[in-house]
Steps between C-alpha positions, in 0.01 A plus 500: 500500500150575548576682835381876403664632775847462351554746163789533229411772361607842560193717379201566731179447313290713749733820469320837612587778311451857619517770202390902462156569370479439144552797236206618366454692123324727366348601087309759400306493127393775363204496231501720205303507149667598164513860547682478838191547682481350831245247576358616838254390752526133386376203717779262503614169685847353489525143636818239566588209620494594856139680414380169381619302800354715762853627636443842419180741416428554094614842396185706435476878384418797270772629264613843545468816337833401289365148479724365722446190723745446746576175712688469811623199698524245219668107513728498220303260300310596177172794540225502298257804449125514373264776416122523565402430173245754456641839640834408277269430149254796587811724563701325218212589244535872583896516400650570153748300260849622448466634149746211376479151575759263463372313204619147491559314210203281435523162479527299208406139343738245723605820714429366865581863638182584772284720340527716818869543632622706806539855359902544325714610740637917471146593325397664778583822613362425871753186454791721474415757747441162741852320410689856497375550868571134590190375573363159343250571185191228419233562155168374633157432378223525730422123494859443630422744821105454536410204762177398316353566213314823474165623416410587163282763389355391240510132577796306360343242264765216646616532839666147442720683241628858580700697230824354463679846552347664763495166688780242478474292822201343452505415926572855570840403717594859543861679499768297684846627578800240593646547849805628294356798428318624827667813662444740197243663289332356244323703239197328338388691155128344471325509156197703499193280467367622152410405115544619196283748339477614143591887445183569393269884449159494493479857274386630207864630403723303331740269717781361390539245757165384465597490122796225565315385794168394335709419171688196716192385645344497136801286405449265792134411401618302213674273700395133502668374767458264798348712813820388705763543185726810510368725261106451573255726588451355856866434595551904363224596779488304717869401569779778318250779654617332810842425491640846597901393419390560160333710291187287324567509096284349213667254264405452136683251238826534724493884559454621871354842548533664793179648683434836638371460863471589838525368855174517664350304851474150487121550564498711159634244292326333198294232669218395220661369136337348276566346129248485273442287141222377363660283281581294847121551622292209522390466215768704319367757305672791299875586581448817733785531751576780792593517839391687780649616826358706792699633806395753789499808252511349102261284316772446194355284157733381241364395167699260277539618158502255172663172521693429207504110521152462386209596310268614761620836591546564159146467403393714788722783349330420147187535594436828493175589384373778726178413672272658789724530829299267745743404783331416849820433699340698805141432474294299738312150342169593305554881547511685184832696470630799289682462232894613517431808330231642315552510194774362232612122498773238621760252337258231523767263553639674796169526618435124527835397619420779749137319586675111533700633789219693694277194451721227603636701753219676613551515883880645443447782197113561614560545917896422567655756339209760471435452904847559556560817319238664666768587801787440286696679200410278162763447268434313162739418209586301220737442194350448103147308582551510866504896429166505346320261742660752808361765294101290494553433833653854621119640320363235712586612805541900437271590814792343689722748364774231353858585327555383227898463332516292189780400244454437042091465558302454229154753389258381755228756458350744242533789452146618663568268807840624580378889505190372804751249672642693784498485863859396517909499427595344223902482319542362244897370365557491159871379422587701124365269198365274711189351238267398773368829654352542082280217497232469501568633125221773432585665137376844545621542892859410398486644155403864693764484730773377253377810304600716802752314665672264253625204644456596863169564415390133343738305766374644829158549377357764706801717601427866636206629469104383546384842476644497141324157426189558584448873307598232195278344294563199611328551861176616302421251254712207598614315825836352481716342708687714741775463842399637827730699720824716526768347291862444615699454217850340418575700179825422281595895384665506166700805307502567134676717286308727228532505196519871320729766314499742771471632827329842476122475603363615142652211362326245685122537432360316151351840379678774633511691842214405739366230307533167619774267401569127460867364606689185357704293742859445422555256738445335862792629786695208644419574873162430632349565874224254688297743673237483806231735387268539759212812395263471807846672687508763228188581300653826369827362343307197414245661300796760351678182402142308368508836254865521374459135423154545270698778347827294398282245397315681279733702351684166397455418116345162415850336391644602842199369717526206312879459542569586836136474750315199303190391661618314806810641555802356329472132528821220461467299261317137519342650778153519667454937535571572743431175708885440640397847729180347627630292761571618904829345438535866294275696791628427789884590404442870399280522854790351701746722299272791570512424855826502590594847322196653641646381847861628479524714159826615539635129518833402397545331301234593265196264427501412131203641400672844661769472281307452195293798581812700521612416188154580359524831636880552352360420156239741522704774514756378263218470216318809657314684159545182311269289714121609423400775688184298634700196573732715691246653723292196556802295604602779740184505669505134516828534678330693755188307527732206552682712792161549670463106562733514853257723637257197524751364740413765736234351693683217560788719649244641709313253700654343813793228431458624122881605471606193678328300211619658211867502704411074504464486154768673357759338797398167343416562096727464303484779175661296206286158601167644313474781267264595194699394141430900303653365167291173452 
């Protein structure tokens, strides 16, 4: 039985089989960015398992001038292709976004969705050209094609831990395609290798992105929380202005607010972000918070305003007893240094607060930030308090040529020190009644200007015109209190109906024809218009509109100013005046209304605030001669004025991936989410 020479069975183990030469396939990929560009002239290196095992040559090569890479004479087992990593990021850098991104729903508590998902399938247009032509279609990132990781300029602070978006294989395993799918095309769309940029115009005319822009950031500096929590300053930076699937926003007590920004290189992103409180200093001292944030081209500082939880902002704000302006944020140790300006005072309690940060944090406000700007476009801002210490800190810095954008400051200077302090842009937002921009309370400054102005007179404190303030006797022989800058103003526009026997001209003066005459108000119209009064983009209708107003207001008689424009505006009852309009909670939506009409006017359907306007307009020629003649023309020019504020969108429009960005924001925004309350 053990004889091997005898066998049963029927098969021949040592059967010689002769075949034809085995089939060989082919694949070509073809690289292209989000415009349809080709990616040309790239490095690449495809590999397999016959590569690996030394029975064929690797596939090495340049792209083409379509971006195509073509392979020949493949075993039909998986291929794998790599990029040299530093041709594909430096080329990468150089290519635009599409202007919308796909937006994925972010991730909530419990949700265990990946932050960063492949890309939603039919969002692409190049994916539908692709599939209509029958070729395979692939979204890529550059750390899904790149074989190593690539060089950064400026250094990456953790190589160990690469942006999550731009690189989501962490061992850089390249782009693999199954043996089922050899013997066609595939068509790899490859994120550009950018950031996130602010929309942001370093200018001395008015901008309304820099407006919502710098308004967002100035809500984002009162945030307390953790550096890796969604919602901080740091994650905002340093991981949103990263993830390009979305478009970064700010949250604030459960409201999201989309940002205005740009693509820009990688290389050009925000790379230095820092948070700064001296409450958390060592030892704590004062409650002084701000951030700061410096990229290739903007040196941006964020001021927090007053913290309502406690009693240490508040004191700040109350104590405001003006006192010699003696701020050394830029001077060297032991060198005597100017004053701010050279004559007049400062909110002494601004100016401390002010004086706690640049000590503590010496090395960041005294040779950070100032350093920086030197090459770099400044941009400072601020809501409430965080408005006045930008303002301090703006005067501080003025031979750097800093922009300033605040929102409801406070009086931070007098009178004398405001007409020296210049050397750069400041606007100022006042929202309506808002209480805040009139304190510090200085009886003769807002007695004048209620004189002349009524209620927007005493609210916004100084309103139109310095030239008229300092021919008044209050410039000689006193030094009050006073705002910097151009205003930007939120103003709630009102109707009324007169009150009087007739029509004919004669009829309406006090003493006969030509002398002047005093009207009684019947009553207030029901429909009422927020507008976006702007006069640095109009000084002619502006100061035509600053005159009708003196002139209704003094033509008034006492028991109609008292009635209908008490000091203050017209405050609800059991109310703070005009406090409930202080808050960026009431900023920020008429900006983001703004926005969006000045980006597609003609929008359909109408924003809200459009249709209110409308109807403003409807009732002003329905109670045309019974309205006050004053009233009537001021209101009209306001109209205007208001119709001037899209023009500050035209920069914007102008520079290059400008339309693409507005074109973002209004894909994504929703109109009816966020808009300014006109009948509160």
């Amino acid at each position: 039985m053990n004889d091997t020479s005898h066998r049963t069975d029927t098969l021949n183990p040592f059967k010689i089989v002769i075949g034809d030469k085995q089939t060989r396939h082919w694949i070509e990929f073809q690289l292209l960015d989000e415009q349809g560009n080709p990616l040309a002239n790239l490095p690449y290196r495809a590999t397999n398992e016959a590569t690996r095992e030394g029975l064929s040559d690797e596939y090495v090569g340049m792209s083409d001038a379509q971006g195509v890479i073509r392979l020949d004479g493949l075993y039909p087992i998986p291929i794998t292709l790599k990029i040299e990593a530093d041709p594909l990021a430096e080329q990468l850098q150089t290519r635009r976004l599409r202007a919308e991104r796909a937006e994925p729903r972010r991730p909530g508590l419990g949700d265990r969705t990946p932050l960063y998902g492949p890309q939603r399938s039919g969002f692409s247009p190049i994916e539908k050209q692709a599939l209509a032509e029958g070729h395979g279609y692939h979204y890529l990132r550059i750390g899904q094609l790149c074989d190593r990781r690539p060089t950064f300029t400026p250094a990456w602070e953790n190589p160990d831990q690469l942006p999550a978006f731009h690189f989501p294989d962490p061992d850089f395993g390249g782009f693999t395609v199954s043996n089922e799918q050899l013997n066609r095309r595939h068509v790899l769309e490859v994120c550009p290798f950018r950031a996130w940029s602010l929309v942001l115009h370093h200018q001395a005319e008015y901008s309304l992105a820099n407006a919502y822009n710098l308004g967002l950031m100035s809500i984002l500096a009162y945030s307390t929380r953790s550096e890796k929590e969604h919602g901080s300053v740091l994650e905002f930076f340093q991981q949103q202005c990263l993830d390009l699937s979305r478009t970064p926003r700010i949250w604030d007590d459960g409201q999201n607010w989309l940002c205005l920004v740009i693509d820009v290189p990688f290389r050009d992103r925000y790379e230095s972000v820092e948070l700064l409180d001296t409450a958390k200093a060592k030892p704590p001292e004062g409650h002084t918070q701000l951030f700061y944030a410096i990229s290739v081209s903007q040196v941006l500082v964020a001021w927090r305003g007053t913290e309502m939880d406690g009693l240490a902002d508040l004191s700040t704000d109350a104590t405001f007893r003006p006192v010699k302006p003696e701020v050394t944020a830029v001077c060297e140790p032991k060198v005597p240094c100017d004053d701010l300006v050279p004559e007049g005072s400062v909110h002494l309690g601004f100016r401390d607060a002010f004086e706690v940060a640049r000590r503590i944090y010496a090395i960041d406000l005294g040779e950070t930030i100032p350093e920086g700007a030197i090459d770099r476009d400044l941009y400072i801002c601020g809501h409430s308090l965080g408005g006045a210490l930008g303002l301090v800190h703006a005067a501080s810095l003025k031979e750097l040529n800093p922009l300033l954008y605040t929102y409801g400051m406070p009086r931070t200077f007098t009178l004398k020190a405001v007409k020296s302090l210049s050397g750069f842009q400041h606007f100022r937002h006042v929202n309506d009644t808002d209480l805040i921009p009139s304190v510090p309370p200085e009886a003769a400054l807002d007695n004048y200007l209620y004189d002349l102005y009524g209620p927007l007179g005493t609210t916004l404190g100084f309103t139109w015109s310095l030239v008229q303030l300092t021919a008044s006797s209050l410039f000689k022989h006193g030094d009050p209190f006073c705002h910097h800058g151009e205003i930007a103003m939120f103003f709630k526009a009102e109707q009324h109906v007169n009150q009087r026997g007739s029509d004919y001209p004669a009829y309406r003066n006090k003493e006969g024809l030509g002398a002047p005459y005093h009207s009684t108000i019947a009553y207030r119209l029901q429909e009422k218009a927020k507008l976006y009064l702007v006069p640095h983009l109009d000084p002619e209708h502006d100061q035509q509109a600053e005159q009708a107003h003196e002139r209704l207001f003094k033509s008034l008689n006492a028991e109609s100013r008292a009635r209908f424009f008490p000091p203050h505006g017209n405050p609800k009852e059991g109310r703070v005046v005009g406090l409930g309009h202080h808050f960026m909670s009431k900023y920020q939506p008429f900006m983001y209304s703004q926005l969006l009409e000045s980006i597609t006017s003609e929008r359909e359907p109408l924003l809200k605030l459009q249709r209110e306007r409308r109807k403003f307009e409807e009732q002003m020629k329905t109670h045309y001669g019974r309205i006050p003649e004053d009233e009537l023309f001021r209101n009209r020019l306001f109209l205007e004025l208001h119709g001037q504020v899209g023009t500050a969108l035209r920069v914007t429009q102008q520079i290059e991936g400008g339309v693409e960005s507005l074109r973002r924001f209004d894909a994504v925004a929703d109109p009816d989410t966020y808009y300014p309350k006109t009948y509160e």
